[in-house]
C-alpha positions as CSV (number, residue, x, y, z in Angstrom):
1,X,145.7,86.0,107.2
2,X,149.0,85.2,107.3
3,X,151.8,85.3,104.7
4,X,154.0,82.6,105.7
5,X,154.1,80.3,108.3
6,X,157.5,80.8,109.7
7,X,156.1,84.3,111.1
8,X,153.9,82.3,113.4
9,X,155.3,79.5,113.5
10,X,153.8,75.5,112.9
11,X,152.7,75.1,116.7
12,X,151.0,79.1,117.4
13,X,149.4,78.4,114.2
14,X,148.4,74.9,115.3
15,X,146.9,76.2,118.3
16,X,145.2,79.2,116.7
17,X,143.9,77.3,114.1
18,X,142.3,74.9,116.7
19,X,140.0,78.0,117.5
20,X,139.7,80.1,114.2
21,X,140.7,79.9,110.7
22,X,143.8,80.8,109.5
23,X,145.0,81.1,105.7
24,X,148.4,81.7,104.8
25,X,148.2,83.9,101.8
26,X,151.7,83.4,100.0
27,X,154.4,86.3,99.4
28,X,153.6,89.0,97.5
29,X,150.8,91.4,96.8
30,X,148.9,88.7,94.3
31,X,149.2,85.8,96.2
32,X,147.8,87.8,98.8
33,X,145.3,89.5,96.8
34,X,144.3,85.8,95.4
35,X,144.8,83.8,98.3
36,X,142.1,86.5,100.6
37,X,139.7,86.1,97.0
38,X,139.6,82.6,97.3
39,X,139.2,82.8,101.5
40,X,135.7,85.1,101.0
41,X,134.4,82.8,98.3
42,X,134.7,79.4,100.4
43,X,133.3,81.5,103.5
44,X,132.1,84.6,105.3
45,X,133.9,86.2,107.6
46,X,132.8,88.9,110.2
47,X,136.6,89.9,110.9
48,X,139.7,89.0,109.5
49,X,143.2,89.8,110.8
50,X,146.1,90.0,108.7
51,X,149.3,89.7,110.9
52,X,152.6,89.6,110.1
53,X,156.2,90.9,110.1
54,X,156.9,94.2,108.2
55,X,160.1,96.6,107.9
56,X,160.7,99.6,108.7
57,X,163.2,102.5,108.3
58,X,161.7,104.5,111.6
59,X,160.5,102.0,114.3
60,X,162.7,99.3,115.9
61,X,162.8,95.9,115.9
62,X,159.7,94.2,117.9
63,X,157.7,97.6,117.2
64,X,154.3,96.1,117.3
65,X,152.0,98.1,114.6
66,X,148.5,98.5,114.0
67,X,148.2,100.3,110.5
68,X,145.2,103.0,110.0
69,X,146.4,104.0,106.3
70,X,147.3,101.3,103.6
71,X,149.2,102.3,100.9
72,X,150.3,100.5,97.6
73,X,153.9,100.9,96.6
74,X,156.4,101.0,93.9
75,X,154.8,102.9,90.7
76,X,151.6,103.5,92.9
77,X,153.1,106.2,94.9
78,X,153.7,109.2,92.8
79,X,152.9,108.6,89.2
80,X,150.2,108.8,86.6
81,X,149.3,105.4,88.1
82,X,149.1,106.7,91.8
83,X,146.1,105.4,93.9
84,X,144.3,107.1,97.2
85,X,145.8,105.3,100.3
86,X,142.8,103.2,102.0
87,X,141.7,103.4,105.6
88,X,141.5,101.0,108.2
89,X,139.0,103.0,111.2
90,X,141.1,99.6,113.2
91,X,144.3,100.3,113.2
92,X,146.0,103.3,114.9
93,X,145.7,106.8,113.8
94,X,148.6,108.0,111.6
95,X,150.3,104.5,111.0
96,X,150.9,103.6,108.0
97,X,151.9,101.0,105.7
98,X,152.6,100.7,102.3
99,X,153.1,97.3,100.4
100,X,155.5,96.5,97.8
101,X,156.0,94.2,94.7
102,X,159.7,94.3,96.0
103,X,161.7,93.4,98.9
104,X,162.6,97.1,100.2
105,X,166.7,97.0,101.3
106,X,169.7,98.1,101.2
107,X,169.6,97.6,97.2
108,X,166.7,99.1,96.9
109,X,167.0,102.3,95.1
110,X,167.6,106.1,97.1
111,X,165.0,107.6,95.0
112,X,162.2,104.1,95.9
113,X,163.3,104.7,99.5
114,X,162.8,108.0,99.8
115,X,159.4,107.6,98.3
116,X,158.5,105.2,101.0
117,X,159.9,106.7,104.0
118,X,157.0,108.7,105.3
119,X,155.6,105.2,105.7
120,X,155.6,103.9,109.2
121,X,156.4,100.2,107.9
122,X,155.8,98.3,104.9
123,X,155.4,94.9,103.9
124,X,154.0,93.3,100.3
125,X,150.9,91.7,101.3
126,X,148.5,94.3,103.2
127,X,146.9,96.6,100.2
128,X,146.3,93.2,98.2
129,X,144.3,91.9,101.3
130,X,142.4,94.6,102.0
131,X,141.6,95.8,98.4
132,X,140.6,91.9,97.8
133,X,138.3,92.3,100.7
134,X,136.5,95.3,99.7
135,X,135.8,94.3,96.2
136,X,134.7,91.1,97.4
137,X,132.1,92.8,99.2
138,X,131.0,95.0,96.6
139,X,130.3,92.5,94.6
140,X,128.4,90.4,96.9
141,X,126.7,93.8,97.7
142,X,127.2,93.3,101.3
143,X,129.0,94.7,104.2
144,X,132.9,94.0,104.1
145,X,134.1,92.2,107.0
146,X,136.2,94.4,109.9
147,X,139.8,94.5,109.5
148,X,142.6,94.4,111.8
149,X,146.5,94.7,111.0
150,X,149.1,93.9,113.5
151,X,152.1,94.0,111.7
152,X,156.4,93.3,114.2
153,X,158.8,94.9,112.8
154,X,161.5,92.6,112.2
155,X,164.1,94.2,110.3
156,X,165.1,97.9,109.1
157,X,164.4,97.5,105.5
158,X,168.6,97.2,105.0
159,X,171.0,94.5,105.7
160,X,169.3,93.4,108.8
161,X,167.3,91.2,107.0
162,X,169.7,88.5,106.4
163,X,169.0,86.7,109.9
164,X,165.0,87.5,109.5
165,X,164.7,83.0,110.4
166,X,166.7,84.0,113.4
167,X,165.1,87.2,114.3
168,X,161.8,85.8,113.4
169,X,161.9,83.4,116.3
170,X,162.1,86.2,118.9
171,X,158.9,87.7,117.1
172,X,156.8,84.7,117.4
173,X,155.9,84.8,120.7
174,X,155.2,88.5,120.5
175,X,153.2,88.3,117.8
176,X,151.0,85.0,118.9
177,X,150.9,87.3,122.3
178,X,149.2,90.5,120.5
179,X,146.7,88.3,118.1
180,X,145.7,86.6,121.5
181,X,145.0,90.1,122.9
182,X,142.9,90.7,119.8
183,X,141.4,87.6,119.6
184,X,140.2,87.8,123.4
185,X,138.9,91.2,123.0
186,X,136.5,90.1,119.8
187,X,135.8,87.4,122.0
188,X,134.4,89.4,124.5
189,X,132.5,92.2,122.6
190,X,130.7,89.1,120.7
């Protein structure tokens, strides 16, 4: 799973889609959420990988980061509306991630950023995919598949982002590098 293809760019995804199927899901938590839906009805999968850039306010640029806790954002956080982060036993312990409706920067609100900053990284598509999986597989009644999350860092969540097509570039092979490194060891344990 894949939000857009400029993360990956036309000929990684080319190349990994040669070998393994690979869905962009759109921006945003309900593409995402209806994109991975529509994914799990055409097919089963034992894993899926949702990879992609995120920002961050506490690791650097080219950070790769494998998320243990999945958080939804905006009024999810703190109010009558909160919801229990999930848990990925995949991804590192302690990293987190929590996705947005809304692009976090430098106009984003102090009192939404300082919600967010005991977040490792966020994004706006990772809660949507993984809650899409798991109700997907409660309603089947069957195992969900395994998730992974590698998520780059590509900006700061501020004004960085304005040369995310430029910066995006130097990503691209990092991130085709570290699904490879995934990919392989799957490979191998199967």
């Amino acid at each position: 799973m894949l939000a857009v293809e400029e993360e990956l760019g036309a000929e990684n995804i080319s190349a990994i889609a040669a070998r393994h199927t690979l869905r962009l899901t759109g921006v945003g938590k309900l593409r995402a959420y209806e994109s991975t839906l529509r994914a799990l009805h055409e097919a089963d999968y034992d894993v899926i990988i949702n990879i992609g850039t995120c920002g961050s306010f506490s690791h650097p640029y080219a950070t790769l980061l494998r998320p243990s806790v999945v958080a939804q954002g905006d009024i999810y956080l703190d109010s009558m509306f909160a919801t229990k982060p999930l848990t990925l036993p995949t991804g590192d312990e302690g990293i987190s991630i929590v996705s947005s409706d809304n692009f976090i920067g430098e106009d984003t609100p102090a009192a939404q950023r300082e919600k967010i900053a005991k977040f490792d990284c966020m994004d706006m598509e990772s809660y949507a995919v993984l809650r899409a999986i798991r109700l997907h597989a409660s309603l089947e009644g069957k195992p969900a598949p395994e998730v992974y999350i590698l998520k780059m860092v590509s900006d700061g969540a501020d004004a960085t982002i304005g040369d995310w097509s430029e910066r995006i570039e130097g990503l691209r092979p990092l991130l085709r590098e570290e699904l490879e490194k995934l990919l392989n060891v799957l490979e191998d344990e199967n």
